[in-house]
C-alpha positions as CSV (number, residue, x, y, z in Angstrom):
1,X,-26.9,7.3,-24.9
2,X,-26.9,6.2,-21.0
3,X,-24.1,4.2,-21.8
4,X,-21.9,6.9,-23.4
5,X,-22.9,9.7,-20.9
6,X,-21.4,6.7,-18.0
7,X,-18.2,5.9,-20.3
8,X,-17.9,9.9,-20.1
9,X,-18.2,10.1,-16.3
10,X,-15.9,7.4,-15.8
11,X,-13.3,8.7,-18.2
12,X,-13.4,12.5,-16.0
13,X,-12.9,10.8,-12.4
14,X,-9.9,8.5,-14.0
15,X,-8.6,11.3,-15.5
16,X,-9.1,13.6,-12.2
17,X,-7.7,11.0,-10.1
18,X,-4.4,10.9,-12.8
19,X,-3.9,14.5,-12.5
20,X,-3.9,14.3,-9.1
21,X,0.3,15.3,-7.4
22,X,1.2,12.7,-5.3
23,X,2.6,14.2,-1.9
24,X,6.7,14.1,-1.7
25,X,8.2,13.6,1.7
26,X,8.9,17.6,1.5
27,X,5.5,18.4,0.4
28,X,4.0,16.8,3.7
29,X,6.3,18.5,5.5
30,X,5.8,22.0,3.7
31,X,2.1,21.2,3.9
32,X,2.1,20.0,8.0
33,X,3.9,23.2,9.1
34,X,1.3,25.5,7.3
35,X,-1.5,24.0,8.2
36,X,-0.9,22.0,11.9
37,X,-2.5,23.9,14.7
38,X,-0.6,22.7,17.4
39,X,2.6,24.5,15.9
40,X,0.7,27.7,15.4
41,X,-0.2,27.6,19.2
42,X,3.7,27.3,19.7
43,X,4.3,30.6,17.3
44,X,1.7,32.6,19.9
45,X,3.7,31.8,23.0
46,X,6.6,33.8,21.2
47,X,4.1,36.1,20.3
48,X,3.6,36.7,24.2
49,X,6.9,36.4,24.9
50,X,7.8,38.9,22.5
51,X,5.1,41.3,24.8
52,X,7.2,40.5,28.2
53,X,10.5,42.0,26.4
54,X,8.2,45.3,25.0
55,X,7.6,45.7,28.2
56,X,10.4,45.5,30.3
57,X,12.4,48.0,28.0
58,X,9.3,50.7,28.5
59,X,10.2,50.3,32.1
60,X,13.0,52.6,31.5
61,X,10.4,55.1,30.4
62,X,9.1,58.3,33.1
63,X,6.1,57.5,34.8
64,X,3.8,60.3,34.5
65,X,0.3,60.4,35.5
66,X,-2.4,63.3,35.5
67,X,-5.2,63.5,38.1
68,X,-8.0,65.7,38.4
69,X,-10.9,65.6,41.2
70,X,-14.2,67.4,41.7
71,X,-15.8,67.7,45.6
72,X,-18.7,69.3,47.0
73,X,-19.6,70.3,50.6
74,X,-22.5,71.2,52.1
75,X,-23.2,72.6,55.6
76,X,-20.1,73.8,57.7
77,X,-17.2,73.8,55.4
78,X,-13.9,75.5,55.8
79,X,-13.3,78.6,53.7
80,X,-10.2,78.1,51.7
81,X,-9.4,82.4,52.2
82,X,-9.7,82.9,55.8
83,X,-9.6,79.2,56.8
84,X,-12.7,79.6,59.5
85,X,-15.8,77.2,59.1
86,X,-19.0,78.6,57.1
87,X,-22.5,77.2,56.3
88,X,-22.4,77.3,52.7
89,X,-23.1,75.0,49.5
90,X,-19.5,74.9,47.5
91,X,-17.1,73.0,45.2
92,X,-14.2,72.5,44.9
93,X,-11.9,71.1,41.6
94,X,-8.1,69.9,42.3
95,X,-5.7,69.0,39.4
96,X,-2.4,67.6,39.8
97,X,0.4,66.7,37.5
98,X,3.2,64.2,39.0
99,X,6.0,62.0,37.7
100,X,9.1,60.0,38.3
101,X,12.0,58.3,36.8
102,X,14.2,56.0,37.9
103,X,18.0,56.9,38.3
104,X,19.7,53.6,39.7
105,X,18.3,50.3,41.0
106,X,21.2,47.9,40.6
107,X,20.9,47.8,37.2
108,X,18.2,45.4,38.0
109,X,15.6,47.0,35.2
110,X,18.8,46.8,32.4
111,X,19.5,42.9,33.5
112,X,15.6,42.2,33.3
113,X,15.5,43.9,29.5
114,X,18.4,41.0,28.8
115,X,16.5,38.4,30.8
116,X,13.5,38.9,28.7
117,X,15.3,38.8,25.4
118,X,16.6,35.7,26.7
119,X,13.7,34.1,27.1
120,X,12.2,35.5,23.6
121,X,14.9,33.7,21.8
122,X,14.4,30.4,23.8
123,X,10.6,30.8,23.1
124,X,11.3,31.3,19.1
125,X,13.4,28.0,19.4
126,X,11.2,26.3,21.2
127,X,9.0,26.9,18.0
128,X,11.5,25.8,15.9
129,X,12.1,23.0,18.0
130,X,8.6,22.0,17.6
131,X,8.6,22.3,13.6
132,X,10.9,19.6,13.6
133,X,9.3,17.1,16.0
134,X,6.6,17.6,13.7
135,X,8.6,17.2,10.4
136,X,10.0,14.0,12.2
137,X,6.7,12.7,12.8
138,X,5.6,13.4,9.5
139,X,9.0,11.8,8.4
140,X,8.1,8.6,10.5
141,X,4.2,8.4,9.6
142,X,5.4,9.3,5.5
143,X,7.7,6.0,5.3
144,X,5.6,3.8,7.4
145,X,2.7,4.4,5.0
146,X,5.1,3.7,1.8
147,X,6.5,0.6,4.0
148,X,2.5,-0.8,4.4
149,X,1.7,0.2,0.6
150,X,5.1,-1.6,-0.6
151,X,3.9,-5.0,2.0
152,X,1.0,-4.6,0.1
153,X,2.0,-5.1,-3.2
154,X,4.7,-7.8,-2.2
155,X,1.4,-9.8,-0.5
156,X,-1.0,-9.3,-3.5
157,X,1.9,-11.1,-5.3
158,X,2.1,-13.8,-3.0
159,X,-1.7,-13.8,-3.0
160,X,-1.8,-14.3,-7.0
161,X,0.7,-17.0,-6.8
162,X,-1.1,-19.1,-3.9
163,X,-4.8,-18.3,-5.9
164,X,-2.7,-19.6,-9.0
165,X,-1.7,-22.8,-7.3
166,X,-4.8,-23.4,-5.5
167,X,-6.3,-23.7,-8.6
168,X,-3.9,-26.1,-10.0
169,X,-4.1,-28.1,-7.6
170,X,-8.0,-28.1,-7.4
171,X,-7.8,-29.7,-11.1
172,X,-5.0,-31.9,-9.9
173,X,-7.1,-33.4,-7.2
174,X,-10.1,-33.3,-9.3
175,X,-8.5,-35.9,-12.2
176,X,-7.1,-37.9,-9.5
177,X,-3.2,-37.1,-9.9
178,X,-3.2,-35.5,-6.7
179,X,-4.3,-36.6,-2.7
180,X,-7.0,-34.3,-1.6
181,X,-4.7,-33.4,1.6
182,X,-2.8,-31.1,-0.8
183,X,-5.8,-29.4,-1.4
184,X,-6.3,-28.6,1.4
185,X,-2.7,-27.7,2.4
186,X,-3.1,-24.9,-0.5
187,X,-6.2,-23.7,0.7
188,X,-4.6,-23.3,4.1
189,X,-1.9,-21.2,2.4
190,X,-4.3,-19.5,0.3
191,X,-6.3,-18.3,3.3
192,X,-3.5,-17.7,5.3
193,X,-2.1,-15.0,2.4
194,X,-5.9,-13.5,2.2
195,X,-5.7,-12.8,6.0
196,X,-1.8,-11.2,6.1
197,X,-3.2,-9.2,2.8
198,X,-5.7,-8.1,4.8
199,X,-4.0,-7.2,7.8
200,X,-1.7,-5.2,5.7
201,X,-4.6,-3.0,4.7
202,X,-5.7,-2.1,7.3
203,X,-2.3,-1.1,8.4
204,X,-1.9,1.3,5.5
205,X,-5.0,3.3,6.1
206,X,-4.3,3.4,9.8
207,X,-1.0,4.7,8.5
208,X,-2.2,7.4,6.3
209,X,-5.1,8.5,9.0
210,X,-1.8,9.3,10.8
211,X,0.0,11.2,8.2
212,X,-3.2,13.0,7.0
213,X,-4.1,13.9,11.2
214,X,-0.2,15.2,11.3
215,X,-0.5,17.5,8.0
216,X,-4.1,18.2,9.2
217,X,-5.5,17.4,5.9
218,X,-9.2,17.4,4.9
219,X,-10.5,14.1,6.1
220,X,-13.0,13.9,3.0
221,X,-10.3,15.1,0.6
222,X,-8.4,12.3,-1.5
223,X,-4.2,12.3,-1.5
224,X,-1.7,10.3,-2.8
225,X,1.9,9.8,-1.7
226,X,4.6,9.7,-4.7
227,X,7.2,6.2,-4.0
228,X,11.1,7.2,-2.3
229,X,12.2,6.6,-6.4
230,X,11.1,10.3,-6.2
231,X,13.1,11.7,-3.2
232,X,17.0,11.8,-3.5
233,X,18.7,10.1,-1.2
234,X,21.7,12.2,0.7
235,X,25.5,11.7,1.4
236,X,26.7,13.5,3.6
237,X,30.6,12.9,4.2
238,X,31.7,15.1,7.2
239,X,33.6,13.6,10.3
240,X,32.0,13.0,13.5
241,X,34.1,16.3,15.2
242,X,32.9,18.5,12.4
243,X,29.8,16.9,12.8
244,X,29.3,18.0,16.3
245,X,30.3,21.3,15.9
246,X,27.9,22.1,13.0
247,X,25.3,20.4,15.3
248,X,26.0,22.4,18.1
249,X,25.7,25.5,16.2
250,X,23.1,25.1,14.3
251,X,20.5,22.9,16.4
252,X,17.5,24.3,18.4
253,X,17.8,22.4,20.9
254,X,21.4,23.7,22.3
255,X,20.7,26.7,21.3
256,X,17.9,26.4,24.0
257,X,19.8,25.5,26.8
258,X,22.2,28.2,26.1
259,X,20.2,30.7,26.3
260,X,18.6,29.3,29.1
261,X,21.9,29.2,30.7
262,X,22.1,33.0,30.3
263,X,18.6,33.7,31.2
264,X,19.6,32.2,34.7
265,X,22.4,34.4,35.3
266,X,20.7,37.7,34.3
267,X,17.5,36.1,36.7
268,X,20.7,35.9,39.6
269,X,21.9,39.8,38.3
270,X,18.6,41.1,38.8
271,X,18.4,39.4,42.5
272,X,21.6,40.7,43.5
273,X,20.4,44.4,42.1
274,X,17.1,43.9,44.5
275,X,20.0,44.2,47.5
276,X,21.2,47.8,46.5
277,X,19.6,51.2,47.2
278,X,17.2,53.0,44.4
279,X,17.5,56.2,43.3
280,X,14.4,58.2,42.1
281,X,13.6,61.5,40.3
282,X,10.2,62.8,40.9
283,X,8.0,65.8,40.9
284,X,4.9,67.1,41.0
285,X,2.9,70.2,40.0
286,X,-0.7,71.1,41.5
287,X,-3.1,73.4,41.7
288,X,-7.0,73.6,42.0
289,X,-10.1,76.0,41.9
290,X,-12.6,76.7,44.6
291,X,-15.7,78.6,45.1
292,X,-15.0,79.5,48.4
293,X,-12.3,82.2,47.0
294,X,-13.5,85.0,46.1
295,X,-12.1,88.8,45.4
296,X,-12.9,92.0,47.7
297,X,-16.3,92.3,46.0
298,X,-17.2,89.3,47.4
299,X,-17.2,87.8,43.8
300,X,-16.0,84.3,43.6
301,X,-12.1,84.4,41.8
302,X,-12.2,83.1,37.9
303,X,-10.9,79.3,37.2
304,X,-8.0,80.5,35.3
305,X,-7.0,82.9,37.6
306,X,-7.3,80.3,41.0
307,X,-5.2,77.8,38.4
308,X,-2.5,80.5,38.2
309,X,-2.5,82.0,41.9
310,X,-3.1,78.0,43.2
311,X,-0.2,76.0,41.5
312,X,2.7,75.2,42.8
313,X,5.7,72.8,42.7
314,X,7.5,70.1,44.2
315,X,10.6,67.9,43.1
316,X,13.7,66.0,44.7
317,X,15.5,63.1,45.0
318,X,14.2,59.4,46.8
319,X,16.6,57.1,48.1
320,X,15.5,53.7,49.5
321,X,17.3,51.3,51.3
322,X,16.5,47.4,51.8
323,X,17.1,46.5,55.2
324,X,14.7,44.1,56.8
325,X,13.6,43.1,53.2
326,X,17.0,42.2,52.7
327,X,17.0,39.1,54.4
328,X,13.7,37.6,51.9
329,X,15.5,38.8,48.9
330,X,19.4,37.2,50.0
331,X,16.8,33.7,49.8
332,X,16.3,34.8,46.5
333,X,19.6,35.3,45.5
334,X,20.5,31.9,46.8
335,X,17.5,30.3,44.7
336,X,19.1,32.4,41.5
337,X,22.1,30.7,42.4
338,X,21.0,27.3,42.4
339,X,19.0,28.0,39.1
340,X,22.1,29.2,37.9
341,X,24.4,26.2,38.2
342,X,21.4,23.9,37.4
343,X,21.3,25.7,33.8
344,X,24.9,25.5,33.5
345,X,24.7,21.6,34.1
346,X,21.7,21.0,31.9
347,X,23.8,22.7,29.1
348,X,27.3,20.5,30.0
349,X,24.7,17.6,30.0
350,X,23.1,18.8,26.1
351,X,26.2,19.2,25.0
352,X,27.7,15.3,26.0
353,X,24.7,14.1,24.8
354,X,25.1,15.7,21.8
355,X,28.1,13.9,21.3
356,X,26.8,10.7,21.6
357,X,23.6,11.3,19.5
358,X,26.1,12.6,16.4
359,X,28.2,9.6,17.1
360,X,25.5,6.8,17.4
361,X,23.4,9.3,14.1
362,X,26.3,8.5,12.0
363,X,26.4,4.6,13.0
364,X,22.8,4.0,12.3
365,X,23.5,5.6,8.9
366,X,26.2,3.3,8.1
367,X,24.3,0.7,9.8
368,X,21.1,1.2,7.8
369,X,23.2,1.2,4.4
370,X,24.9,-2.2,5.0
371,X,21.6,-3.6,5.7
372,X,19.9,-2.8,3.2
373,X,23.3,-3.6,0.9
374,X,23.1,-7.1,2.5
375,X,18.9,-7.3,1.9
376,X,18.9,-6.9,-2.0
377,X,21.6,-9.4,-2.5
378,X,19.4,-11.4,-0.2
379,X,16.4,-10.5,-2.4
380,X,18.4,-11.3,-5.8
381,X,19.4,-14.6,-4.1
382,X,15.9,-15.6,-3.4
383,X,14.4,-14.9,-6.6
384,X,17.1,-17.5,-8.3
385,X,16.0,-19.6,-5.4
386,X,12.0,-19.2,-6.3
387,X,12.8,-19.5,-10.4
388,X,14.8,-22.4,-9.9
389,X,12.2,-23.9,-7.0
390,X,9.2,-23.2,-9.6
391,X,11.1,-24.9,-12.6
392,X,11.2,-28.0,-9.8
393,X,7.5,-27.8,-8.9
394,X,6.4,-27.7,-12.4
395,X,7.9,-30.4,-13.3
396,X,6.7,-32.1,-10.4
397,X,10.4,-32.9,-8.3
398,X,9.5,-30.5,-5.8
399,X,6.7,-31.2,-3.2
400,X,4.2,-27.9,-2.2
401,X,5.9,-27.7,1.2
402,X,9.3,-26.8,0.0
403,X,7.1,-24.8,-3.1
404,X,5.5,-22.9,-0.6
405,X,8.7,-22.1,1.4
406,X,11.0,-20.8,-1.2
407,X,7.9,-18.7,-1.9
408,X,8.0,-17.1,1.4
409,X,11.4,-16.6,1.6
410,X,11.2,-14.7,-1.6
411,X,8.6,-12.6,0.2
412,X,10.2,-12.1,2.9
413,X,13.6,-11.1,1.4
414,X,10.9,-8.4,-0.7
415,X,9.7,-7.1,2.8
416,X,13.2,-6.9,4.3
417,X,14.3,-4.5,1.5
418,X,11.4,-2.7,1.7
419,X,12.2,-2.0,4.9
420,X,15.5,-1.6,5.0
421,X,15.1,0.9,2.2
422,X,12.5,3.3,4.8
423,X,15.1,2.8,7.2
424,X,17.8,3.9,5.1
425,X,16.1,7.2,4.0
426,X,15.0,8.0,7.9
427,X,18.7,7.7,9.3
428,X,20.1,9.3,6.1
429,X,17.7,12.3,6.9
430,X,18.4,11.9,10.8
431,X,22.3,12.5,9.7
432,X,21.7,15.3,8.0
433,X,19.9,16.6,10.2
434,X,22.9,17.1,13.0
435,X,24.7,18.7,9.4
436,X,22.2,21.2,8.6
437,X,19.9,21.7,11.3
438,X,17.1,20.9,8.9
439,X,15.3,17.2,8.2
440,X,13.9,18.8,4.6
441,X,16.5,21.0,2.8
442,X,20.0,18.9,1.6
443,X,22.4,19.0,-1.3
444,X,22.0,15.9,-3.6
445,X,25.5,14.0,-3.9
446,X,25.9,12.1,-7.0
C-alpha cells in the first residue's frame, strides 16, 4: 500500500512539474516590468513631477487669505471712541479679508507652466527609458541562461561519449590489447569533461539567479524557460535613413534630450521675465469689534453692528521694479544661457550618435547572421568529421588522440552555434528595436 501511495506522489509532482509554462523571452519581460521595484521607483518620480506642473499652473490662481485675531488688555488701554487712555479690562476681535492677483511678470509664471510640462514629459521617458534597460537586461540574462543550458547538453554528450570510451578502454587494457598509458589518457579526458560539465552548471544557475533577481521572482518558486525554437525570429528590411528617422521618432532616449532642449530655453525665458517689472492686483477688506465702543447709554455696541459700522476697503495697483536685484538675476540669465546651448549640443550630439548606433545596429545584425550561417555548416562539417573519425577508431586505424580531437571539434562547432544562434536573436531584437522603439513587440516575416 506504501508503495502505491509513493508511485502516486511521484506521478502528481511529474505531472505538476509537466504542466508547468516555460517562461518565453516576452513573458520575462511582461513579468520583470510588473513586478521589478526599481522601475516602479522610476514611475513615482513622474508621479512628483507630475505635482511640480499642478502646481505651477495654480500659480495663475488669486491668492486670497482670511485672518481673524482676538486681544485683550488690561490696565491703561486706549479707548477705541474717544481715543484717550482708561483703566479697564477689554477685548478686542479684528477680521480681515485680503487678496491679490498677478497681472504681468514677464510672462515668467506662463514660461514656468511650459518648463514644468517639459520636465513631466522627460520624467515619463525617463521611465520608459528605464523599462527598456530592464527588458535588455532581461533580454541579456534570458539568452545567457539558454546559452549555459544548451553548453550543458552539448557537454553531457561529450561526457557520455568519454564515460563510453573509458570503459572500452578499461576492458581493452584489462585483456592486454591495450598499454595502460591509454588508460590513463582517457581518464584524463574523462575527468577533464566531468570538470567543464561542472563548471557549466554552475554557470546556468548563476544565470537564472540573474534572470529570476531581474523579474524579481519568488526565490523558493520553481520556473522554467521555453528554448528560442519558441520565439520567432524578426526581419526587418528598412534602409539605414529610414532607419534613423523611425529611431529618432520613436526612441526615448531623443525624445529626452529634446525635451530637455526645450526645458532649457523656457528655464532662459523665465530668467529674462525676472528682469521686467510686476504688475499686481490687490485688495483688502477689514473690520473688527471691540468692547471699548459702546452707544450713548454707555452700553457696549452689538458685534454685528461694530462689523458693519467698522469695515472698510482698500484696493490698487503694485508695480515693482528690479533694480539692484537686477544685476544677481542678469548672472542668472547668463547661466540660462549656457544651460541653453549646452542642451542644444547634447541633442546635436544624440542625434550623430544615433546615427552611428543605427548604422553599426544594422551591421551586427548582418554580422550575427553570417556567423551563425558560417557555424552550422561548420557544425554539419564536423559531425561527418566525428562519424567518419569513429568509423576509424572502431576499427582501430585511428589512435585516441586524434579520436579525442575530432570529438572536440564536434563540440566545439555545437557551442559555436549555440552561440551564434543567442547572438543572432539579441542583434535581431537590438535592430528592431531602432524600428519600433520596442525590444518585445515585432511583426513575424516569413
Amino acid at each position: 500500500m506504501k508503495f502505491l501511495f509513493s508511485l502516486f506522489v511521484l506521478f502528481e509532482i511529474s505531472a505538476a512539474v509537466h504542466a508547468q509554462k516555460a517562461f518565453t523571452y516576452r513573458q520575462c519581460v511582461k513579468y520583470a516590468l510588473e513586478h521589478n521595484l526599481g522601475l516602479q521607483n522610476n514611475r513615482f518620480d513622474a508621479d512628483k513631477q507630475n505635482i511640480n506642473l499642478q502646481a505651477a499652473r495654480l500659480s495663475f490662481l488669486p491668492r486670497i487669505n482670511a485672518s481673524t485675531s482676538y486681544e485683550i488688555n488690561r490696565g491703561k488701554t486706549v479707548n477705541a471712541a474717544t481715543n484717550t487712555y482708561v483703566e479697564s479690562n477689554l477685548f478686542s476681535n479684528d477680521w480681515a479679508l485680503v487678496g491679490s492677483m498677478l497681472i504681468f511678470d514677464g510672462f515668467r509664471q506662463t514660461n514656468r507652466v511650459a518648463f514644468e510640462q517639459f520636465n513631466l514629459n522627460v520624467t515619463n521617458l525617463q521611465y520608459e527609458q528605464a523599462k527598456n534597460e530592464l527588458i535588455y537586461g532581461v533580454l541579456e540574462a534570458y539568452t545567457t541562461h539558454l546559452l549555459n543550458v544548451g553548453l550543458i547538453t552539448i557537454q553531457q554528450q561529450q561526457y557520455d561519449l568519454s564515460k563510453k570510451e573509458c570503459d572500452k578502454v578499461d576492458k581493452m587494457v584489462e585483456m592486454g590489447r591495450l598499454p595502460g598509458s591509454d588508460r590513463y589518457e582517457v581518464q584524463a579526458r574523462l575527468a577533464n569533461d566531468e570538470y567543464l560539465l561542472l563548471r557549466y552548471r554552475n554557470a546556468t544557475q548563476q544565470s537564472e539567479y540573474t534572470l529570476r533577481k531581474l523579474m524579481n521572482f519568488p526565490v523558493d518558486s520553481a520556473i522554467q524557460f521555453a528554448d528560442l525554437s519558441k520565439e520567432p525570429i524578426i526581419s526587418a528590411l528598412v534602409s539605414d535613413d529610414s532607419l534613423f528617422r523611425i529611431a529618432a521618432d520613436k526612441l526615448p532616449q531623443i525624445k529626452i534630450l529634446n525635451n530637455q532642449y526645450h526645458a532649457a530655453r523656457k528655464s532662459l525665458q523665465m530668467e529674462r521675465g525676472s528682469l521686467t517689472p510686476k504688475l499686481r492686483l490687490y485688495g483688502g477688506w477689514y473690520s473688527g469689534y471691540y468692547q471699548s465702543v459702546v452707544d450713548a447709554n454707555g452700553k457696549v455696541v452689538g458685534f454685528s453692528d461694530q462689523i458693519d459700522r467698522n469695515h472698510k476697503l482698500n484696493y490698487g495697483l503694485a508695480l515693482d521694479i528690479p533694480i539692484l536685484g537686477a544685476l544677481s538675476r542678469q548672472n542668472n540669465v547668463r547661466m540660462s544661457k549656457i544651460s541653453y546651448k549646452q542642451a542644444q549640443n547634447r541633442l546635436e550630439a544624440g542625434m550623430q550618435a544615433l546615427q552611428y548606433e543605427v548604422r553599426q545596429a544594422r551591421q551586427d545584425r548582418d554580422a550575427a547572421v553570417k556567423e551563425y550561417q558560417s557555424a552550422l555548416k561548420k557544425e554539419e562539417s564536423e559531425k561527418v568529421a566525428f562519424e567518419s573519425s569513429q568509423k576509424k577508431h572502431e576499427k582501430g586505424l585511428m589512435n585516441i588522440m586524434d579520436y579525442y580531437e575530432s570529438k572536440n571539434n564536434l563540440a566545439r562547432a555545437g557551442s559555436e552555434v549555440l552561440r551564434t544562434r543567442m547572438q543572432m536573436y539579441v542583434k535581431e531584437i537590438c535592430l528592431n528595436f531602432y524600428k519600433t522603439g520596442s525590444m518585445i513587440d515585432w511583426q513575424v516575416t516569413n
